[in-house]
C-alpha positions as CSV (number, residue, x, y, z in Angstrom):
1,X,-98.8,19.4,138.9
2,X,-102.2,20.7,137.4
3,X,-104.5,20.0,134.9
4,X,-105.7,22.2,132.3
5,X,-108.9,21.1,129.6
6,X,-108.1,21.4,126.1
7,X,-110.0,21.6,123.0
8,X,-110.8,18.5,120.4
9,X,-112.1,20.0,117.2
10,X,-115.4,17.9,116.9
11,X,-116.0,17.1,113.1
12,X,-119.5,17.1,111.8
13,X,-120.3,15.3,108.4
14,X,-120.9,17.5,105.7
15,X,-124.2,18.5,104.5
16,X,-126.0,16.9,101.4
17,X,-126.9,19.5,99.3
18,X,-130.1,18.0,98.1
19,X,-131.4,18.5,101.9
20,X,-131.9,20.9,104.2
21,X,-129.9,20.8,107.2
22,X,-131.0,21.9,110.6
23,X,-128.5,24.6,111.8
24,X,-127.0,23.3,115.1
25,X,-127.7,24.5,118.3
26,X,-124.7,27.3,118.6
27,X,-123.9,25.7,122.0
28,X,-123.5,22.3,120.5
29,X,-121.8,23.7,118.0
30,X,-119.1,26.0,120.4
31,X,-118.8,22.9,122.4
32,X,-116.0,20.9,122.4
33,X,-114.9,17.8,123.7
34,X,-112.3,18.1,127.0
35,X,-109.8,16.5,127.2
36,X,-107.2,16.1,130.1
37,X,-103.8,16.8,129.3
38,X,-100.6,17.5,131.7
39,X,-100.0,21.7,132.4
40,X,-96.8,22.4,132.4
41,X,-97.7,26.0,133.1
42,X,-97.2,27.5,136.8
43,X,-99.0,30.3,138.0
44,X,-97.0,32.5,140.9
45,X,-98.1,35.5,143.1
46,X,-95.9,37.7,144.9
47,X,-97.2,39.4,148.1
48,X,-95.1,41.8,149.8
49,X,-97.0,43.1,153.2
50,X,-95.9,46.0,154.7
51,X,-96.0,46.8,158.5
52,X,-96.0,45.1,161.4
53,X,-99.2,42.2,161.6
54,X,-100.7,41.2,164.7
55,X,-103.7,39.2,165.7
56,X,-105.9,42.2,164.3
57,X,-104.7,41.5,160.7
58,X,-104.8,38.2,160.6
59,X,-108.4,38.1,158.7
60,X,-107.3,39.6,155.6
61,X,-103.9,38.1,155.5
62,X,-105.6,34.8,155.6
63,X,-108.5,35.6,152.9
64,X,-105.7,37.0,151.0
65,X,-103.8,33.9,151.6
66,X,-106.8,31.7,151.1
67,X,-107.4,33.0,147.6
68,X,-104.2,33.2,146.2
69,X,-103.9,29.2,147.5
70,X,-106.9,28.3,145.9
71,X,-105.9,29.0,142.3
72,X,-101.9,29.5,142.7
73,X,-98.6,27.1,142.3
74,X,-96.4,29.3,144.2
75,X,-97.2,32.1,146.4
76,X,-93.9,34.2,147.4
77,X,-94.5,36.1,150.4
78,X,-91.5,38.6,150.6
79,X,-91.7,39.8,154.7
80,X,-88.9,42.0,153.3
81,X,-90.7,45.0,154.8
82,X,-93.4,43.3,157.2
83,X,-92.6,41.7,161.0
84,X,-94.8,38.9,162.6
85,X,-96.1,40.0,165.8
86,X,-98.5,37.6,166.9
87,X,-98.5,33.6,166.5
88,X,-101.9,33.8,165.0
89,X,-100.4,35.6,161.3
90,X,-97.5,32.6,161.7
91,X,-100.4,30.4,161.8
92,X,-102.2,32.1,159.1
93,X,-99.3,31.2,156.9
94,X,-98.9,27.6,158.2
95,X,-102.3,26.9,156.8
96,X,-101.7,28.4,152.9
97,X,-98.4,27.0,152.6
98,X,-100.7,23.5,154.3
99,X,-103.1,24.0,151.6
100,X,-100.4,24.7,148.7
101,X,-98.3,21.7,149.6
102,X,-101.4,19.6,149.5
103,X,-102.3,20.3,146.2
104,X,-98.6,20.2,145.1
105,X,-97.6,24.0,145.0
106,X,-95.6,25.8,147.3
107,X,-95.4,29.2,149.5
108,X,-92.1,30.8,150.4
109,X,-91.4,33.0,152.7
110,X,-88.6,35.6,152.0
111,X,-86.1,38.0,152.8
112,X,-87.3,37.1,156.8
113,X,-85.5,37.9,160.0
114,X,-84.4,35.9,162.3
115,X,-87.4,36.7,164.2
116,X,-89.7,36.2,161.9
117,X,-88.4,32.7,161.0
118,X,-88.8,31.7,164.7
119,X,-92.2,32.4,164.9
120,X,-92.5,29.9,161.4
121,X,-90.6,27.2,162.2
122,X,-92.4,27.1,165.8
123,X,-96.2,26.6,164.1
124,X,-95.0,24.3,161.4
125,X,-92.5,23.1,158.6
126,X,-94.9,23.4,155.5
127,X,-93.7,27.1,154.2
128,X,-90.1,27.6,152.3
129,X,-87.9,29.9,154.5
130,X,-85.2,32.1,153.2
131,X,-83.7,34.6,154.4
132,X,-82.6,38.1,153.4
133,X,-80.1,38.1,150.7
134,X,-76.4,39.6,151.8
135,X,-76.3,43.2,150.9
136,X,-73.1,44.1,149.1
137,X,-70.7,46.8,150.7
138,X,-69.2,49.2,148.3
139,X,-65.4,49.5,148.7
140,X,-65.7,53.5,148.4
């Protein structure tokens, strides 16, 4: 999925001790060789939005959105407590989960309404939609 840089321990041959060695730059010497290895690490951010967005709020939903794409695996975006009002914030989250897919992460969308899921699946088929999970009813 990613790629992370690690370390190689650089060796230096040891110092005669009949000469005097020139002490080594401290950034050549804190430098290291990178290497490329496989990441199996993930890194996940959980939004939950509150209220009801419109076309208004669609600029810092998407910086929001934009940032946490840039540097995430999987963005959850639990609309739990949050209603879609305008195409524009559906749009908004077309274009992260666009961006996540590309570079091989994902966004979900959760705990949505029927509503809400509408206004997804009509700007796109990029973002992971699940639904509310079944309340349980106490038997009291």
């Amino acid at each position: 999925m990613s790629t992370v840089l690690a370390s190689r321990v650089l060796s230096f041959p040891a110092p005669s001790p009949t000469t005097r060695t020139a002490v080594a730059p401290r950034a050549a010497v804190q430098s290291a060789a990178l290497v490329a290895t496989e990441d199996p690490a993930w890194i996940t951010a959980t939004i939950r939005p509150v209220g009801s967005f419109g076309r208004n709020d669609t600029s810092r939903l998407r910086a929001l959105l934009d940032a946490l794409a840039a540097c995430a695996s999987i963005v959850v975006l639990d609309l739990q407590a949050a209603r879609l009002r305008s195409p524009r914030a559906a749009e908004v989250i077309e274009d992260a989960a666009w961006d996540l897919e590309r570079r091989g992460g994902c966004l979900m969308c959760v705990n949505i309404d029927a509503e809400t899921r509408a206004c997804l699946v009509a700007v796109g088929d990029h973002a992971v939609l699940m639904g509310a999970a079944p309340r349980l009813v106490s038997s009291r």
